[in-house]
N, C-alpha and C positions, 0 to 999 in steps of 0.2 A: 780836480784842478780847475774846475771851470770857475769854482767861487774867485779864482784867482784875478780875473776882472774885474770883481766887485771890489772898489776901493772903499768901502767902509765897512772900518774898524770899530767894535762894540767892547764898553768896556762896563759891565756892572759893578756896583759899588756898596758897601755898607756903611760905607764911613769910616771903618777902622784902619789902622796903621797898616794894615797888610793891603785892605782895599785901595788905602789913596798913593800905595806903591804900585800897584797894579795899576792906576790911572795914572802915573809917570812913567813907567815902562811903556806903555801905550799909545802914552802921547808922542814920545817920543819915539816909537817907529812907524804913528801917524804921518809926524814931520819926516822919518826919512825915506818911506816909503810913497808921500804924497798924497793920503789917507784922507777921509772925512772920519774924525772920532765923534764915538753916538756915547754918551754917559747915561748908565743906564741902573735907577735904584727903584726898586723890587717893594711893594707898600705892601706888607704881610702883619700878621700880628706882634710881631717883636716891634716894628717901625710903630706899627699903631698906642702898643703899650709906650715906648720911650718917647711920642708928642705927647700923650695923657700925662705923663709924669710932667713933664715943661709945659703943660696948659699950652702946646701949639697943634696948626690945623695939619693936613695934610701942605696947605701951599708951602708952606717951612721946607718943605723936601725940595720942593722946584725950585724954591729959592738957593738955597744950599748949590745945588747943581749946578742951576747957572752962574752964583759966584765963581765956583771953581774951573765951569768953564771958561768965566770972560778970563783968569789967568792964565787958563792953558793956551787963549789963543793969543793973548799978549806975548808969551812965552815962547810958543812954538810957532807963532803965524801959520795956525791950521783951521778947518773950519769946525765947531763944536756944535753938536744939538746934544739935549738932554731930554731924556723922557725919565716920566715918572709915574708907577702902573701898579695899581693893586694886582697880586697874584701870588704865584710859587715859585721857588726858584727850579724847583726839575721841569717844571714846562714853559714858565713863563719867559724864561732866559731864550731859549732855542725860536719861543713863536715869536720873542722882537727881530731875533736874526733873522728869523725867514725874513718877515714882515719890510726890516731897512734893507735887505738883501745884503747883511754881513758880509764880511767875504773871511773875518778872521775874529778870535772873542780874547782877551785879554781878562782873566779872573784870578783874585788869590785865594790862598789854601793856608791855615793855620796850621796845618798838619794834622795829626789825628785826634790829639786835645784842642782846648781852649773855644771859641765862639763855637758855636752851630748854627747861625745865622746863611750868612753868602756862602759859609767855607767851610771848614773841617773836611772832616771825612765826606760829608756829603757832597763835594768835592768832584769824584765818580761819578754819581750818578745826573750830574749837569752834564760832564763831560759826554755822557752815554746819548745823551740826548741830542746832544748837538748836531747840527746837519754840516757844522766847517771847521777846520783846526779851532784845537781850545788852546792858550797857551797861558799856563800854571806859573804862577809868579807866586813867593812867599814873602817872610817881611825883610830879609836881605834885599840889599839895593845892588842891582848891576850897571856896570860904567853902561855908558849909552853904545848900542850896538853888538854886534855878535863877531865874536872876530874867530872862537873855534866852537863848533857843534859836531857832537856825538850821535853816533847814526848809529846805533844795536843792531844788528843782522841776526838772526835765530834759523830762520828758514827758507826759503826759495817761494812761499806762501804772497801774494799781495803787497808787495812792497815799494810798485811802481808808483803808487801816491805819493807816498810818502818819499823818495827818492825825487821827484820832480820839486814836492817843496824844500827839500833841503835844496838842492840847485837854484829854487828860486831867491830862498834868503842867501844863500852864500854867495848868489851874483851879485843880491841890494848890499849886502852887507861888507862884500869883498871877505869874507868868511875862508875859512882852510872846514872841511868836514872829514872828520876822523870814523871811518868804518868801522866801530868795532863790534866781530862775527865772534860766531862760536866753533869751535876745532869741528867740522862737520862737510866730509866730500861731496854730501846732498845739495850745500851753497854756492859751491866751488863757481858753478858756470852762472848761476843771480849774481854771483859777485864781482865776476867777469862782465856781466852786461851791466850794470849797474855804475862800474868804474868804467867804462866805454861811454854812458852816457853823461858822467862826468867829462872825460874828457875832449868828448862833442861841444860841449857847453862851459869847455877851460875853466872849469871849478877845480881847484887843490882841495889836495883829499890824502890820505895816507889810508892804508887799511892795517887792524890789528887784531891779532890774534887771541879769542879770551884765553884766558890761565883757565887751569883746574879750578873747578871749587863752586860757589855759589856767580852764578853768570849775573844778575841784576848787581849784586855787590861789586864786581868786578867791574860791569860798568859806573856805578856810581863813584868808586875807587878813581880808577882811570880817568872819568870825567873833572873831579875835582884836581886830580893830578898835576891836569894842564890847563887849568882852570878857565874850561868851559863854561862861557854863557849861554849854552842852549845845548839840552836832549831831547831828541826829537822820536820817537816811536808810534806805532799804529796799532789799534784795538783789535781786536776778533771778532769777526761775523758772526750773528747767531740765527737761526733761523731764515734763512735765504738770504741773509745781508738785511733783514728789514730791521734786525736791530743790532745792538753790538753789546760784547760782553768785556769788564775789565777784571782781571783777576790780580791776585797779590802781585805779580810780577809790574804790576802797570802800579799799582797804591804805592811799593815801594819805590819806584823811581821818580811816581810824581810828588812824592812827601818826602824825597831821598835830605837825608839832614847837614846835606850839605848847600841845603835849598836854592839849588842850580836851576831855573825855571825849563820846563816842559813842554816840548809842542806836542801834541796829540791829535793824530789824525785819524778819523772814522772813513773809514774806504768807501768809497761807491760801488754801486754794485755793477756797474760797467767794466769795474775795472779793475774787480776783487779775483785773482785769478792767479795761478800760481806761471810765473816769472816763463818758467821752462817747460813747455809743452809735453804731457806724457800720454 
């Protein structure tokens, strides 16, 4: 939570339809968050093959940028930089966040076909990288703002991160966030302090019980139910917390096809700790 001072919002881009969704979603929780948005496209060899093909230089990219910036800040009255940077997108993404001191990343996801570029499945392994919420946007458009968000509960494991930032968009957003846990006595008293610290901080909140059956479908089900703009989940520590691991449970929700956008949080390791003291 400490990125949560840093008001600048990164948003990389490819240019495709998924991408220049991703850089509207963003902009606008730029604007309603108060945001410095950083546009940020990635000069690899796909960029490189498609100016060879149009006979243009690299400056094409900046230019590009900066168009779309001067609209977003006609649009949103926010402030816009744009960079533009030979690299990779599994490192190259994370080391501009360090660098502007992100505090949040804004990227879309094609789901598991189509482009391989910004997004697909590769997807993951940006997010793994990341040192601050990633938040998954696909080429569905969401009204502007979040008005209900899904909070998955599984275990009593590390969840105080990610429990602060759902409290913090459900304050900016005026948000309702819906718990939903799994049938498990192990949670009982996380879930107890967790709706305490909601109610500290007069966040609405409902808690619900998963059904039998497959738990990530149930959430996805349910999300779309009450058609939630935002799910919000946390990744698994690997190795001391020095990296994090995503498994099927995390690709399904973040590619879930009802393409409800994602926040994804990588815990710190200050703070990666299980809820309830044993």
């Amino acid at each position: 939570m400490e990125t949560i001072n840093n008001k600048v919002l990164l948003v990389p881009t490819d240019f495709s339809e998924v991408g220049n969704n991703a850089v509207k979603m963003g902009a606008e929780t730029a604007e309603e968050l108060g945001y410095k948005l950083i546009l940020l496209h990635i000069i690899d060899k796909n960029t490189k093959a498609d100016l060879k093909k149009e006979n243009l230089s690299d400056d094409a990219v900046t230019e590009k940028l900066n168009n779309i910036a001067a609209k977003l800040k006609n649009d949103h009255n926010i402030e816009v930089e744009t960079i533009a940077k030979e690299g990779n997108i599994f490192s190259t993404i994370s080391e501009i966040a360090d660098q502007t001191k992100a505090g949040l990343i804004y990227i879309g996801t094609h789901g598991k076909v189509g482009m391989q570029k910004l997004t697909g499945s590769f997807i993951i392994k940006v997010i793994e990288s990341a040192h601050v919420p990633v938040i998954t946007v696909q080429k569905r458009e969401i009204n502007k703002g979040v008005n209900n968000m899904v909070l998955p509960i599984t275990s009593d494991a590390g969840p105080w991160e990610k429990t602060k930032w759902a409290a913090f968009v459900a304050k900016k957003f005026n948000a309702k966030i819906h718990i939903y846990h799994s049938d498990s006595e192990a949670i009982d008293d996380a879930l107890t302090l967790i709706t305490n610290h909601f109610k500290a901080n007069e966040v609405e909140y409902s808690t619900i019980k998963a059904e039998s059956g497959n738990f990530t479908k149930n959430v996805i089900d349910y999300a779309t139910s009450i058609n939630s703009e935002m799910i919000m989940i946390m990744t698994n520590p690997d190795k001391g917390v020095k990296s994090f691991i995503m498994g099927s449970y995390d690709e399904e929700i973040i590619l879930n096809q009802s393409q409800i956008p994602v926040m994804c949080i990588n815990p710190r390791d200050f703070n990666w700790k299980k809820i309830i003291p044993h």
